[in-house]
N, C-alpha and C positions, 0 to 999 in steps of 0.2 A: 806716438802710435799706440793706439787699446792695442791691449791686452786679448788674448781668447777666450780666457774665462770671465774678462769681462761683458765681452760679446755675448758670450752662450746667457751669463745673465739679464743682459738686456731682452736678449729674445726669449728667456725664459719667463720673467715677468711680464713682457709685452702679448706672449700666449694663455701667460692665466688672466689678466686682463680681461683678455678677447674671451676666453671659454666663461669667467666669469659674468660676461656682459650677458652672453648667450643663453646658459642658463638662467639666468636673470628675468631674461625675458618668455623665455618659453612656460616656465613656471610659474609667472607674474612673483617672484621676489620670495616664492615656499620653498625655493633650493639652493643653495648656497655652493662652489668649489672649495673643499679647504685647501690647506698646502699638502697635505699626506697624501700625494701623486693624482691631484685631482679628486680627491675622492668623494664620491657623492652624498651627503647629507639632506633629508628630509625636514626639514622645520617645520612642519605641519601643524605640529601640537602647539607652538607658541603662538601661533597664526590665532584672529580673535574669532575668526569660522575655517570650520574645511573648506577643501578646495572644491568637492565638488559630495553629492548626498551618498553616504555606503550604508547599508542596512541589508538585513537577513530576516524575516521574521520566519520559523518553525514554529504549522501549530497542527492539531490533530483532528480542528473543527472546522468543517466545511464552511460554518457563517462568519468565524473570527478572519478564515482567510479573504473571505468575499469583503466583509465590510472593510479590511486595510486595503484590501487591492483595489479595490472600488477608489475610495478617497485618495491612497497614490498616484493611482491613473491620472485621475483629474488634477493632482497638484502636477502631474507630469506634463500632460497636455496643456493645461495653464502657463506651463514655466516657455515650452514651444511656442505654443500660439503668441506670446508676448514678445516675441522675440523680433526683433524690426518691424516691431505693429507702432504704429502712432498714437500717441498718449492718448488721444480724443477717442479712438476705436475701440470698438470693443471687445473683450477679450472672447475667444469663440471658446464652445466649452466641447467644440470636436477634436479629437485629436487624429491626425494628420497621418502618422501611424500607429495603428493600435497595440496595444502592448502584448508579447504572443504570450500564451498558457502553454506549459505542455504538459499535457499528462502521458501520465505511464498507469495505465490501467493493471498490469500484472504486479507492479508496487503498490497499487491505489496511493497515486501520489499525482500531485501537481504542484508546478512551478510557473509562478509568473514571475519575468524578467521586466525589467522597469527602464532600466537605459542597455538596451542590447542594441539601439543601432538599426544602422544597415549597411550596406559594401560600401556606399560612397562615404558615411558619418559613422565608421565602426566606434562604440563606445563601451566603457570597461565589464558591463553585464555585473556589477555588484554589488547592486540596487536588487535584491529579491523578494519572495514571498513565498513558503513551500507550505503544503499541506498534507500530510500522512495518514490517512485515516489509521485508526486504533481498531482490533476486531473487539467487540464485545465478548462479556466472558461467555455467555450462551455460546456463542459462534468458536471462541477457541477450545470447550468443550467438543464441541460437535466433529471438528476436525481434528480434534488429539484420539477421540473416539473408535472414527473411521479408520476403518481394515483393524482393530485390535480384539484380540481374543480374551475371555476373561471367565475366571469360573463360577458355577451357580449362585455362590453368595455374592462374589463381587458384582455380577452381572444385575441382581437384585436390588443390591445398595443402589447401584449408578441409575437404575432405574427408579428406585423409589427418592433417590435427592433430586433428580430432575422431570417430577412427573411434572412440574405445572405447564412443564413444555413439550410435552410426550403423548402422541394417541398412539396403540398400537393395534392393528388390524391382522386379520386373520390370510389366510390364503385365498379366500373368496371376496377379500377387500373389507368384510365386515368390523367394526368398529369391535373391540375387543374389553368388557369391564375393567379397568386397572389392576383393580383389587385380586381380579380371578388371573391378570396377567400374572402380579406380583407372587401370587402363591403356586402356580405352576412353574416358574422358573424355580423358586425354593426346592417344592414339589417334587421336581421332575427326576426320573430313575430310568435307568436302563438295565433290563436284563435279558439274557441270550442263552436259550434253550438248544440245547445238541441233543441228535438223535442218529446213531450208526444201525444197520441192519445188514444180513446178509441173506443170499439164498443159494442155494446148491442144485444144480441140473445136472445132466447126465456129462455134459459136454462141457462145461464151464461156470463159473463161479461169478455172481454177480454183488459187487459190497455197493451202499447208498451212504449217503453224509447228508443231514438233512440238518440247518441251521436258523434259527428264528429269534428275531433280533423285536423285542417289545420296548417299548417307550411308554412309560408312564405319565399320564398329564401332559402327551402332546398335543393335544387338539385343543387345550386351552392356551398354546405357547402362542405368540406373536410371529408371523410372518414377515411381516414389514410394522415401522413406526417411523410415524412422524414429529419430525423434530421441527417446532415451528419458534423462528427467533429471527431479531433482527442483527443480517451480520456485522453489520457497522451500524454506530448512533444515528447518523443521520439518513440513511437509507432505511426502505418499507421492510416489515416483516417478513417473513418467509417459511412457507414449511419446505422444510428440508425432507425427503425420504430414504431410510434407510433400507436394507435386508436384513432379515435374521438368518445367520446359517448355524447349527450346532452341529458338532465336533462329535462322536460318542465316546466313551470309552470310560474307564474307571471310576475318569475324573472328567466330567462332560464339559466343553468350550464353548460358551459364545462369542460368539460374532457378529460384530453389523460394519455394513458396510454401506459409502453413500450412493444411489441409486444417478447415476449420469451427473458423475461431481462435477466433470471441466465446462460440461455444459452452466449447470451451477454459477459456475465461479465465474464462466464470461456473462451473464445475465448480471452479475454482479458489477460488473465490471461495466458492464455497457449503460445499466444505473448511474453507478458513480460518475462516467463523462456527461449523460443527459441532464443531471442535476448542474453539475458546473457550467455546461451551455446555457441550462435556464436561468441559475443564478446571475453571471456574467452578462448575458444578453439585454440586460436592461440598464446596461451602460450605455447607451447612446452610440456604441460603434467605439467602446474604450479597448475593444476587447479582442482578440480572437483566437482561439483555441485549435489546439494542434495536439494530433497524437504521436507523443515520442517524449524523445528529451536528449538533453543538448548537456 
């Protein structure tokens, strides 16, 4: 008569068998069960190709990400369309399903997914492509700028290193000399005149406080300036508008700030998806773009 521990071993070998047959097959022969309670090993790397394509590409240029998504796609659609097509046929260079984009406009970022699939054929999504746009240093100037207060010299430097991109206009809109800018913000002084008096009537006593506040070289300061720059490489220039407000006091503040910024930033932003439609769109239908992200 067996034994039990004979038994348990027969059935224990006869289940790694079977679980090894299984993985076997499921993996086409890239997964192995060891003995350490089954445990799952990947053999991928000895294998003389991957099992299946993984890639990431981050890049910060609209055209680097077009031209590999472009050629992906169509290796992608290629590899589909071949797939229980008869050797004589020819390979279609439509793809079947298009590969989605999604952008995220308030990141200026987009993502194309290359094997995501669908409900019926979900597939791993880690095949990508992402693209980030970079702001230019203009543009990360202009927004470190904005709502910051800063005193007559500083305000003069920052204006004098970045005049190539600088008009500044008056309160009637007029186009303001640089030079007559530069040296009124230098220029400019405040002072504040007091004057008390009193008078005496039969019935009551009347005191006055009369106070006047002059500003030297204001009517040569800037009311608003234009800040004209492109905010991303690949997107069109831009004048940006600011305010001038100053501050008065001892020691005088400037101010600027940006004139309807979120407006701005969505015009920005609605750029950045028009351009990826139009780039993308002359994929034959490789393509289609979505706002979000996954």
């Amino acid at each position: 008569m067996m034994e039990s521990d004979a038994i348990d071993k027969i059935v224990e070998l006869s289940s790694a068998k079977s679980a090894h047959d299984q993985i076997s097959r499921e993996t086409e022969n890239s997964v192995v069960a060891v003995h350490n309670n089954f445990q799952l090993k990947d053999i991928e790397k000895y294998l003389p190709e991957k099992r299946r394509f993984q890639a990431h590409l981050r890049t910060n240029e609209i055209q680097s990400f077009v031209v590999y998504a472009d050629d992906m796609a169509r290796q992608v659609s290629t590899v589909s369309a071949s797939v229980g097509q008869h050797p004589d046929e020819e390979q279609s260079s439509q793809v079947s399903d298009p590969v989605p984009v999604f952008v995220d406009p308030d990141e200026m970022s987009a993502q194309a997914v290359f094997d995501l699939g669908n409900v019926t054929v979900p597939l791993h999504a880690d095949n990508k492509a992402t693209v980030t746009l970079t702001k230019t240093a203009e543009y990360r100037e202009f927004c470190r700028r904005n709502g910051e207060s800063a005193t007559q010299r500083t305000f003069a430097e920052w204006l004098e290193d970045w005049r190539d991109f600088i008009t500044a206009y008056n309160s009637e809109g007029e186009v303001l000399p640089f030079a007559a800018v530069i040296a009124a913000v230098r220029n400019y002084e405040v002072s504040e005149k007091n004057e008390a008096g009193s008078e005496e009537k039969n019935f009551g006593t009347r005191k006055t406080a009369l106070s006047e506040v002059n500003a030297k070289n204001a009517d040569r300061l800037p009311a608003f300036i234009d800040f004209a720059c492109k905010p991303y490489k690949e997107l069109s220039e831009r004048k940006l508008s600011m305010r001038v407000a100053i501050r008065n006091g001892s020691d005088p503040q400037f101010t600027v700030r940006a004139v309807q910024f979120e407006t701005v930033q969505e015009d920005i932003a609605t750029e950045f998806v028009d351009l990826l439609q139009d780039r993308l769109g002359g994929g034959g239908g490789l393509f289609r773009v979505l706002i979000g992200s996954i």
